[in-house]
Structures are given as C-alpha cells and as structure tokens.
GUROMI-149914 format. One record per residue (C-alpha): x, y, z. Coordinates in steps of 0.1 Angstrom, whole numbers. Layout:
GUROMI-149914
+-------+-------+-------+
!    xx !    yy !    zz !
+-------+-------+-------+
!     X !     Y !     Z !
...
+-------+-------+-------+
***
This chain:
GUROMI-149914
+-------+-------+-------+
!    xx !    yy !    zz !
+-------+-------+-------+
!   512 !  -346 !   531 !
!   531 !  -337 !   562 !
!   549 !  -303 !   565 !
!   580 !  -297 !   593 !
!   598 !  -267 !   608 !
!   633 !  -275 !   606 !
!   666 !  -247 !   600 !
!   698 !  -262 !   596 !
!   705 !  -282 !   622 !
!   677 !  -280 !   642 !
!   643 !  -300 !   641 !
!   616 !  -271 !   652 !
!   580 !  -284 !   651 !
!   558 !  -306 !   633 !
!   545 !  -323 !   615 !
!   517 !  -303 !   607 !
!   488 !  -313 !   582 !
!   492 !  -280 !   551 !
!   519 !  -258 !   542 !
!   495 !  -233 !   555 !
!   494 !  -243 !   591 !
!   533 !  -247 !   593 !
!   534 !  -211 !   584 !
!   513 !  -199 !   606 !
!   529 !  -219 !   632 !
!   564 !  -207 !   617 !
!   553 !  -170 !   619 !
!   541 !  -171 !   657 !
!   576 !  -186 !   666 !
!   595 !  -156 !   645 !
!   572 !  -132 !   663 !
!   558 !  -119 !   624 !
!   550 !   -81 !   626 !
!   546 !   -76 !   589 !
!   513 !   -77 !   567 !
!   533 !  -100 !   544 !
!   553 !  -125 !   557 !
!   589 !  -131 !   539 !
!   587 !  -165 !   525 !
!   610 !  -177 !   495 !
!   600 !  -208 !   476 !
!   635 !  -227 !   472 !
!   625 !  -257 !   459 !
!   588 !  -280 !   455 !
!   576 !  -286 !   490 !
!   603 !  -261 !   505 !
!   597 !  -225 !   515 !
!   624 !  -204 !   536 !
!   609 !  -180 !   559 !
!   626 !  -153 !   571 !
!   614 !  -134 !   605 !
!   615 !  -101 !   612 !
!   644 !   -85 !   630 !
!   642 !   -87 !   670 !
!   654 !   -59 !   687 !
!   656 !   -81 !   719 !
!   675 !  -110 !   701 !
!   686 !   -90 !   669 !
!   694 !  -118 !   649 !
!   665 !  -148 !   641 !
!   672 !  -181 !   622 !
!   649 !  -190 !   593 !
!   630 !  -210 !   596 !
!   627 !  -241 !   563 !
!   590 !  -247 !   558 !
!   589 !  -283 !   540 !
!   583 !  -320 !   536 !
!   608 !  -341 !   542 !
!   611 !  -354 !   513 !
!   621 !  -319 !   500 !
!   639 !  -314 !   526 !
!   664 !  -348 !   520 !
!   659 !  -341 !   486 !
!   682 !  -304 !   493 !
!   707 !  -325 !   517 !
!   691 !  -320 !   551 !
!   702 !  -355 !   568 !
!   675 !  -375 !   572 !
!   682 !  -378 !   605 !
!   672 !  -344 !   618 !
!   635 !  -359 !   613 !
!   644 !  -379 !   645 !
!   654 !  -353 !   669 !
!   632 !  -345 !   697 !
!   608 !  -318 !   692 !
!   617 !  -285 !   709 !
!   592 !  -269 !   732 !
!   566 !  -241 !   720 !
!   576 !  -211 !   726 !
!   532 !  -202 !   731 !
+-------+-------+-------+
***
C-alpha cells in the first residue's frame, strides 16, 4: 500500500511504502520536538499530524498522512496526486 503527504491543497512527498515511514518522513518536515508525536486517526488509511509550534515560522500546516484512496474517499481531488513533488526540506 502506498502512503502520501499531502495538506489541503498541497501534494508534500511520497509515496512511501508504510504508514510508518510517511510519519517519520512527516515528522522531520514539521521539525518534531516531542517524545510523542500529535497524530489523529480521521478516517481508515488517514492520519492528521499536527507539528509542533515554530517560533521562527509560528504557524505549521498539518500535515494528512494517507492513501489515496482515503484521501478521495474524504474529498481531496484526485488530482492533487498529480502535482509535482515539492523539494525536501533535508
């Protein structure tokens, strides 16, 4: 099964071969400080993760965590799948 970073409007990074590895992925682009990571289970095969608060930035999108099936399945156009990857920020 193949897992993608997406938010709202923007294709992140993927795909990636577990849930597990998108996460960690996920966590190194929200710059995760916390023993536990926030992650929310909003539906099967999508997770919202929510980074910790940057001083520098303030304010960090989350970051979905999810097939995309899930992810049409919750509305997200198909068609973000498409988009170009963005660059890493490691």
């Amino acid at each position: 099964m193949e897992w993608h970073i997406i938010n709202h409007r923007d294709y992140i990074e993927g795909p990636f071969d577990s849930y597990e590895a998108a996460l960690r992925e996920a966590c190194i682009l929200g710059k995760e400080t916390r023993a536990e990571p926030r992650v929310r289970r909003r539906a099967r095969d999508f997770y919202v993760y929510r980074p910790p608060y940057d001083r520098e930035e303030r304010w960090q999108p989350e970051y979905w965590i999810c097939t995309q099936a899930a992810a049409v399945a919750q509305g997200v156009p198909p068609e973000i799948f498409a988009q170009p990857l963005t660059e890493s920020w490691h």
